[in-house]
N, CA, C and O atoms as CSV, one atom per row, in Angstrom:
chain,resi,resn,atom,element,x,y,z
A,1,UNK,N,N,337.384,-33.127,-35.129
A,1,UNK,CA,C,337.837,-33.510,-36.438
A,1,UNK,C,C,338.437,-32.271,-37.115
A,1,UNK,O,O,337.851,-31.274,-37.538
A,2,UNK,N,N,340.256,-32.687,-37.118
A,2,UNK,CA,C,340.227,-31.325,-38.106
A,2,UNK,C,C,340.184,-31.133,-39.726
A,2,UNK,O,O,340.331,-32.180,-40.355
A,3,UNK,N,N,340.057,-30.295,-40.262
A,3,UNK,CA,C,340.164,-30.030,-41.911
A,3,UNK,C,C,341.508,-29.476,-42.642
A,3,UNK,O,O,342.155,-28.452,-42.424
A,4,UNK,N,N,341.642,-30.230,-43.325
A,4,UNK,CA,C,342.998,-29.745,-44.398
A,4,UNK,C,C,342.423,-28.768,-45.355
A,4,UNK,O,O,341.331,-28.981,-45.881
A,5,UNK,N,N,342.988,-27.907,-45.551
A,5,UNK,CA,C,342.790,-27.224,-46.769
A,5,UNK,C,C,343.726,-26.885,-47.034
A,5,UNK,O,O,344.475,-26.466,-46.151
A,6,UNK,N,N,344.143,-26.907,-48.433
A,6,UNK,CA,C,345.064,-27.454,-49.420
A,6,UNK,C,C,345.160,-26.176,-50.700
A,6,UNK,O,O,344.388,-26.088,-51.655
A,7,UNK,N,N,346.617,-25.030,-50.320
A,7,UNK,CA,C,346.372,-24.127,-50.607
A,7,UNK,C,C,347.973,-24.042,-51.862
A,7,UNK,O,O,349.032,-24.526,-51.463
A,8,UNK,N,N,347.911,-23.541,-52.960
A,8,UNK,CA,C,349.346,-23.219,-53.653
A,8,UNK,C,C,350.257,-22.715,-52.422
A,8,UNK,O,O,349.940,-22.054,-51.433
A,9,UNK,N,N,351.747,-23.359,-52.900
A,9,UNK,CA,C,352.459,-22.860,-52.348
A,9,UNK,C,C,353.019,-21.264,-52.749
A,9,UNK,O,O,353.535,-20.656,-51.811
A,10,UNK,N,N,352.965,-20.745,-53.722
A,10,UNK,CA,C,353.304,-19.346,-53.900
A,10,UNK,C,C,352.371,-18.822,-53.127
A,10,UNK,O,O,352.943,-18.142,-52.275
A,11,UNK,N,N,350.315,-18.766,-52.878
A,11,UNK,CA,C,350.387,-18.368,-51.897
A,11,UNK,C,C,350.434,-18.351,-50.638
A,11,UNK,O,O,350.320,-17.239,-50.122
A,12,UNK,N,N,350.589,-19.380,-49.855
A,12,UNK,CA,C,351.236,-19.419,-48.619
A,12,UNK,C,C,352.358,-19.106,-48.304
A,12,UNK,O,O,352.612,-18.953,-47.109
A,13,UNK,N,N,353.615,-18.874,-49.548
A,13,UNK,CA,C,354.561,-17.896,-48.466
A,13,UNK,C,C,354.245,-16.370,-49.031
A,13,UNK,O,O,355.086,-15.503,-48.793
A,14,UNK,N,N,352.927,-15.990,-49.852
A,14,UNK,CA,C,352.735,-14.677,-49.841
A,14,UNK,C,C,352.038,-14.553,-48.743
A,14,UNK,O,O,351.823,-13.374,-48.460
A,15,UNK,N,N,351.548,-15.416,-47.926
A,15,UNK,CA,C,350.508,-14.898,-46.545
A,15,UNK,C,C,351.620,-14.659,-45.383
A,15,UNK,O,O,351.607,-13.716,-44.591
A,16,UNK,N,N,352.532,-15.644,-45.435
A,16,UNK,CA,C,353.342,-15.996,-44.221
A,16,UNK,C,C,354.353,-14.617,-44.617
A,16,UNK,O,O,354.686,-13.815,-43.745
A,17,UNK,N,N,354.712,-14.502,-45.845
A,17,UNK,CA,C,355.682,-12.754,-46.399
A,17,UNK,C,C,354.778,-11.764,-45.793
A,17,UNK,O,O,355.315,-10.816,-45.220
A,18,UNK,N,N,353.192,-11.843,-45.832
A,18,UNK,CA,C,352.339,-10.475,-45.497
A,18,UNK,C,C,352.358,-10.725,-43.314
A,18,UNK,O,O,351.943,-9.898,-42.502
A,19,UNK,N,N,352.603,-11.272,-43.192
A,19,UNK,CA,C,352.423,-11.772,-41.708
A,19,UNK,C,C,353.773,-11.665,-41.257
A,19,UNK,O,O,353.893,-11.069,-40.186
A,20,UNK,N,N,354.479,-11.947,-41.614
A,20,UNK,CA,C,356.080,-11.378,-40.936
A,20,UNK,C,C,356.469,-9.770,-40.917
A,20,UNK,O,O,357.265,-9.157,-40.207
A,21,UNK,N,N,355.317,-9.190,-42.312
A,21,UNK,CA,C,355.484,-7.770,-42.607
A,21,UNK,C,C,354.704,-7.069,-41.394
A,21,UNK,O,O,355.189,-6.083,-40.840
A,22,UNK,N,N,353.279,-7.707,-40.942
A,22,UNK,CA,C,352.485,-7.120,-40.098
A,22,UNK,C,C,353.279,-7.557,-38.475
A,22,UNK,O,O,352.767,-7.155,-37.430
A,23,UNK,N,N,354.475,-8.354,-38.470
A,23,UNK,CA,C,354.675,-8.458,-37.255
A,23,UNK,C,C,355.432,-7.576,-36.435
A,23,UNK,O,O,355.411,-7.179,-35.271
A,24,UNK,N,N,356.326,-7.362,-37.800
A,24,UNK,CA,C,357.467,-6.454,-37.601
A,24,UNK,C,C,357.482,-4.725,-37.282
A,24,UNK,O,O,358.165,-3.925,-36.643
A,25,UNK,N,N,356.127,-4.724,-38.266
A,25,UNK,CA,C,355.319,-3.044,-37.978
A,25,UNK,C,C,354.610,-2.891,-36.593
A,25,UNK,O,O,354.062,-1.855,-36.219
A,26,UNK,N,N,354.687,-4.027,-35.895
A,26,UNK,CA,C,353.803,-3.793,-34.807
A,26,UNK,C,C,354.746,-3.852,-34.025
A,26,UNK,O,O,354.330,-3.084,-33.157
A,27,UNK,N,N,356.531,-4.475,-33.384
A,27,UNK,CA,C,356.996,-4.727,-33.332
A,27,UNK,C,C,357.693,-3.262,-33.267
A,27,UNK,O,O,357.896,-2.913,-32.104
A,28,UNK,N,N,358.149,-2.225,-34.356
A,28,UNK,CA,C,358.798,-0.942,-34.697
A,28,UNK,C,C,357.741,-0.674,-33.806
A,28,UNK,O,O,357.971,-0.627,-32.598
A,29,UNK,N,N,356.449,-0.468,-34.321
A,29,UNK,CA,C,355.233,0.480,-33.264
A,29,UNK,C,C,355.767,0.750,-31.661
A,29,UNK,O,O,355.806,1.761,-30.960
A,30,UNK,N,N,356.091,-0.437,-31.481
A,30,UNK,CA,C,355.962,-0.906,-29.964
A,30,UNK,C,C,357.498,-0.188,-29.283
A,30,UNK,O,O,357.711,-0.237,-28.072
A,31,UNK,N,N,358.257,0.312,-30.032
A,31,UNK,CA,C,359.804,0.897,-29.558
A,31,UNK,C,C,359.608,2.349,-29.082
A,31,UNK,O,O,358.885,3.135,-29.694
A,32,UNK,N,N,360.271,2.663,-27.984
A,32,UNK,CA,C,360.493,4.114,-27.990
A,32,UNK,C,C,361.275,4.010,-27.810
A,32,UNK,O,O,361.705,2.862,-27.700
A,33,UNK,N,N,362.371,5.458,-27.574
A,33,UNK,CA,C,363.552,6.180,-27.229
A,33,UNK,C,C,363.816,6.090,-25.825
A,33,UNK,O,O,362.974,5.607,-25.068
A,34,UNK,N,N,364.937,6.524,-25.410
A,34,UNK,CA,C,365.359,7.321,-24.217
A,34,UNK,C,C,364.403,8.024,-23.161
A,34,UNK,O,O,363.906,7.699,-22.082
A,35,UNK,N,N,364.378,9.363,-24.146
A,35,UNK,CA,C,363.226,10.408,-23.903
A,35,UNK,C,C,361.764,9.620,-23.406
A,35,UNK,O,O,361.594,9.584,-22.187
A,36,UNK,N,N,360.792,9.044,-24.203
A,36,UNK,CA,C,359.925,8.408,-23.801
A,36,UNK,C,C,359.554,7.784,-22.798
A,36,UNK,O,O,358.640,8.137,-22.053
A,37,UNK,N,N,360.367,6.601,-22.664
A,37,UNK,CA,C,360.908,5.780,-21.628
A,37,UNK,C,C,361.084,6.163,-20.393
A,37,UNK,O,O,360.678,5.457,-19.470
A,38,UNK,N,N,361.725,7.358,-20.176
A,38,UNK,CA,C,361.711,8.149,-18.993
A,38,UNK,C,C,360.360,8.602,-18.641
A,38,UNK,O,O,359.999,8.529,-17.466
A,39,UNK,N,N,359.613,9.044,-19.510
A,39,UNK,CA,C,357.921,9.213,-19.709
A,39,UNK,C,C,357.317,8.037,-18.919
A,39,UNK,O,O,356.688,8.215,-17.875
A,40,UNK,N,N,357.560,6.703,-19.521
A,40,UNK,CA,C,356.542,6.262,-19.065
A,40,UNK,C,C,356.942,5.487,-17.853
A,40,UNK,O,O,356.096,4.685,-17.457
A,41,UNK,N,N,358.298,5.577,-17.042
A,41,UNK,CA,C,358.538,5.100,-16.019
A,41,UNK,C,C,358.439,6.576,-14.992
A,41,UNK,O,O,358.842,6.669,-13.833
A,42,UNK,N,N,357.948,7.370,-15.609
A,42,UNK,CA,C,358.145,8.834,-14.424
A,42,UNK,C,C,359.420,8.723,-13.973
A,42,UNK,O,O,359.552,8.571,-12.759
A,43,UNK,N,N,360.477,8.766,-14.715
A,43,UNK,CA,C,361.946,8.784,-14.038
A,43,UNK,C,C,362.568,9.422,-14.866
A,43,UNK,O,O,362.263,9.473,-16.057
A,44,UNK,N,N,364.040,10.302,-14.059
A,44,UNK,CA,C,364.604,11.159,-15.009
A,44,UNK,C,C,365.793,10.508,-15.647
A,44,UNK,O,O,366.253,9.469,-15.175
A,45,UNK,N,N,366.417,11.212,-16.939
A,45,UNK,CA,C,367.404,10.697,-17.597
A,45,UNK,C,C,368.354,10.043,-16.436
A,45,UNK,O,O,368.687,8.858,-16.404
A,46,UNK,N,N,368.597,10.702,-15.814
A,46,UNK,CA,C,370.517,10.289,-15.345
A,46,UNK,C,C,369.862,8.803,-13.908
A,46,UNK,O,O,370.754,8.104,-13.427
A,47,UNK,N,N,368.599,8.585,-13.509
A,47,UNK,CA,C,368.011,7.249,-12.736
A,47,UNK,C,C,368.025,6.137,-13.888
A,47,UNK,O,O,368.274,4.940,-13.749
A,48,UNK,N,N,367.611,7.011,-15.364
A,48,UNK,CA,C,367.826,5.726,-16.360
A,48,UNK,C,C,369.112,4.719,-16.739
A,48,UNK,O,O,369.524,3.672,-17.238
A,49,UNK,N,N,369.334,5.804,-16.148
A,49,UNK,CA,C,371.460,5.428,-16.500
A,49,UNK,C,C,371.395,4.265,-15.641
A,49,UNK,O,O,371.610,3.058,-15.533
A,50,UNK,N,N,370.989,5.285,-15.112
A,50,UNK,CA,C,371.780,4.164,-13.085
A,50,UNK,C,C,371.248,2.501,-13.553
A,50,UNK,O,O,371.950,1.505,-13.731
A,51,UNK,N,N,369.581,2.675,-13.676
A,51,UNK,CA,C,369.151,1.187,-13.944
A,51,UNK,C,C,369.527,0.233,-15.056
A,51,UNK,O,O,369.413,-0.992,-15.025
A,52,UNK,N,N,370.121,1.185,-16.316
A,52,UNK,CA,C,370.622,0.441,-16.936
A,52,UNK,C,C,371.849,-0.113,-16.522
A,52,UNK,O,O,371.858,-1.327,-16.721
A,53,UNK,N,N,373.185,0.439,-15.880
A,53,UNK,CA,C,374.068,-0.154,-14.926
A,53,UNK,C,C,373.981,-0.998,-14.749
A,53,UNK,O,O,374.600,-1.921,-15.279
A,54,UNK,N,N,372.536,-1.107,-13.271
A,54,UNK,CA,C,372.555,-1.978,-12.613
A,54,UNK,C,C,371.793,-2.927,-13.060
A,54,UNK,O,O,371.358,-3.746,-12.250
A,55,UNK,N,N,371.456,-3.033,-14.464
A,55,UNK,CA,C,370.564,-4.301,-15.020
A,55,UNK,C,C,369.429,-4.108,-14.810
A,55,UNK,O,O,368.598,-4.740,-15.461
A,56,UNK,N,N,369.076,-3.291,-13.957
A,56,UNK,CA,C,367.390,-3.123,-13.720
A,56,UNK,C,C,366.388,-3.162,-15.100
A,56,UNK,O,O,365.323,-3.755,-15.271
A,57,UNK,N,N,367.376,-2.057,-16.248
A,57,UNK,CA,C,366.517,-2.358,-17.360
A,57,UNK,C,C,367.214,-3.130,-18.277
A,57,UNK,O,O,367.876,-3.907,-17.589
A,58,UNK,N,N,367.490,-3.404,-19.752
A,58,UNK,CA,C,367.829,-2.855,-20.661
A,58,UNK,C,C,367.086,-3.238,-22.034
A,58,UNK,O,O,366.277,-4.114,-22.340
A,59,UNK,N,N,367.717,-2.199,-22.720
A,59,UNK,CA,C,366.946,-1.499,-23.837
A,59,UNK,C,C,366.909,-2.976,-24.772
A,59,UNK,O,O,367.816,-3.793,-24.606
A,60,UNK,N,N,365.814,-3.243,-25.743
A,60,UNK,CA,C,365.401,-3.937,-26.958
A,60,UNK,C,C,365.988,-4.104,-27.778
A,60,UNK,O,O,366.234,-5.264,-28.110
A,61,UNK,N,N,366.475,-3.050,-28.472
A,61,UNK,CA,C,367.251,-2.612,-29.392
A,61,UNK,C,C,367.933,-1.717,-29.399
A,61,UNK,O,O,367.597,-0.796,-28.653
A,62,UNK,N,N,369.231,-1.540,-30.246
A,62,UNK,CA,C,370.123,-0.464,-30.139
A,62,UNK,C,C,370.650,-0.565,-31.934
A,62,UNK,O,O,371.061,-1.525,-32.586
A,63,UNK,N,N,370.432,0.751,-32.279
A,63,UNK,CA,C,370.555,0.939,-33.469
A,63,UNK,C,C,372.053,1.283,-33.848
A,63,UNK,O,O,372.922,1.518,-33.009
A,64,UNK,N,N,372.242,1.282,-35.195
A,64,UNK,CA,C,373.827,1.361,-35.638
A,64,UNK,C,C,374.920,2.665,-34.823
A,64,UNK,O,O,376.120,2.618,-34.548
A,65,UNK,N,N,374.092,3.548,-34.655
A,65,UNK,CA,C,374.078,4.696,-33.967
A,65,UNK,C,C,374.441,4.798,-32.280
A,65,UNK,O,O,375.133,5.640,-31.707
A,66,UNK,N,N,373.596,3.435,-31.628
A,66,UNK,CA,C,373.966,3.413,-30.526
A,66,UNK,C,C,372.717,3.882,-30.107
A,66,UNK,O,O,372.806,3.459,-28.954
A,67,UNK,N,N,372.195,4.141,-30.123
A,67,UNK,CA,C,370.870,4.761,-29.565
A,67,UNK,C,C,369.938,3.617,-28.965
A,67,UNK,O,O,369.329,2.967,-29.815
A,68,UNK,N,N,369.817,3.414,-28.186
A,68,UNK,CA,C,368.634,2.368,-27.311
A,68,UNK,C,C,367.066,3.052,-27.331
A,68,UNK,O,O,366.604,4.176,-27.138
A,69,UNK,N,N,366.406,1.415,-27.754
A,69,UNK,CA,C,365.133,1.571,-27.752
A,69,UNK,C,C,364.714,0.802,-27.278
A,69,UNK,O,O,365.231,-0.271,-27.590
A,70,UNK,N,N,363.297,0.688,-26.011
A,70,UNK,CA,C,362.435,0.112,-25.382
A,70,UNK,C,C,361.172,-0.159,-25.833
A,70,UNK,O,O,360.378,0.653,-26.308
A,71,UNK,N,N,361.016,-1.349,-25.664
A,71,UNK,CA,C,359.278,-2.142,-25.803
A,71,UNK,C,C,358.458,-0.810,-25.057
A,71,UNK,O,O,358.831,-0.487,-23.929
A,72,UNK,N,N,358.000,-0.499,-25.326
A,72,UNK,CA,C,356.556,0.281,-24.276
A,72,UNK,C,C,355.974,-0.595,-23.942
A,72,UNK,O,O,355.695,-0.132,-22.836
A,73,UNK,N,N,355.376,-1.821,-23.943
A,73,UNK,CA,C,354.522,-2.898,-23.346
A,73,UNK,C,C,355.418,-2.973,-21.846
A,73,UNK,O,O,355.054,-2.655,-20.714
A,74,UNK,N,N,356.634,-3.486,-22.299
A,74,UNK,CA,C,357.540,-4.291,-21.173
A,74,UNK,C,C,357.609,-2.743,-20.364
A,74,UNK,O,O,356.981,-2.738,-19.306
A,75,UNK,N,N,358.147,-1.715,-20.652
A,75,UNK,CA,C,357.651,-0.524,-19.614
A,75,UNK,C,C,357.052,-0.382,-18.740
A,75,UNK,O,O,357.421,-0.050,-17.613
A,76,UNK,N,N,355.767,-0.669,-19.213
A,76,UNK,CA,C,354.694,-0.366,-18.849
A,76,UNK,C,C,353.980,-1.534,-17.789
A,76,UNK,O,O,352.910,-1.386,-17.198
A,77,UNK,N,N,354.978,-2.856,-17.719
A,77,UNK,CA,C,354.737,-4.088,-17.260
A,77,UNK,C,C,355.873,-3.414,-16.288
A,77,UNK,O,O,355.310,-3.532,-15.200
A,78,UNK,N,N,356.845,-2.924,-16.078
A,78,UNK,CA,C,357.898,-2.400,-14.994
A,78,UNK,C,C,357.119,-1.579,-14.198
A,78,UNK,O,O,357.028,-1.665,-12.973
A,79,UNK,N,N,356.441,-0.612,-15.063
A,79,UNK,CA,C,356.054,0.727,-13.917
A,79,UNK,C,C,354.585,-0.122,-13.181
A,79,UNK,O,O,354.063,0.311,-12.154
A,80,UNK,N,N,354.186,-1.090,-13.751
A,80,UNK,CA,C,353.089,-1.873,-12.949
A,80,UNK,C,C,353.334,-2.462,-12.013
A,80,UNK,O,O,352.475,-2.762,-11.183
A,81,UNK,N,N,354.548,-2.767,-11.918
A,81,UNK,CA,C,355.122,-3.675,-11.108
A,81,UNK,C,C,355.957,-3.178,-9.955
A,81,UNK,O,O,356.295,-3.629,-8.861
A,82,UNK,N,N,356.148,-2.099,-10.621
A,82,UNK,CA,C,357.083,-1.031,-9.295
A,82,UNK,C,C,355.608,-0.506,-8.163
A,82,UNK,O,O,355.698,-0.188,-6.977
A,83,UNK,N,N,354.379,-0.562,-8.989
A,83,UNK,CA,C,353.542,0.156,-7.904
A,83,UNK,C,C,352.331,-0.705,-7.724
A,83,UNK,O,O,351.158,-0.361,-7.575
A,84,UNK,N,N,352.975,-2.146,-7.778
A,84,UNK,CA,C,352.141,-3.230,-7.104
A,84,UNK,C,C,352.745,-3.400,-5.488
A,84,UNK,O,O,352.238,-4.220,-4.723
């Protein structure tokens, strides 16, 4: 049996506003750089190249700048997977 509870609408989109805020910070958390990335795959800059080429990776995001950034989770799900 489930229960309704029956809440104002101003605050339910202040919970759902505080919950898109906590998603997004975890979300930024979760990005690294270039530099990093090479860290956590033990691989050097110019192999990063190559895999981005060849589709092996690519980056999450890329900022106005051009600069590519990677999930560290999904990384870290690659380098698991390279040494399964």
């Amino acid at each position: 049996m489930s229960k309704t509870v029956i809440i104002p609408a101003s605050t339910w989109f202040e919970l759902t506003r505080q919950l898109n805020e906590i998603s997004n910070a975890i979300q930024a958390n979760d990005l690294v750089g270039r530099e990093e990335a090479c860290k956590i795959l033990n691989i050097s800059s110019k192999t990063l190249t190559n895999y981005l080429a060849l589709g092996k990776i690519t980056p999450d995001t890329i900022n106005e700048l051009d600069q590519m950034f990677f999930s560290r989770a999904r990384l870290v799900g690659l380098k698991k997977k390279e040494t399964a």
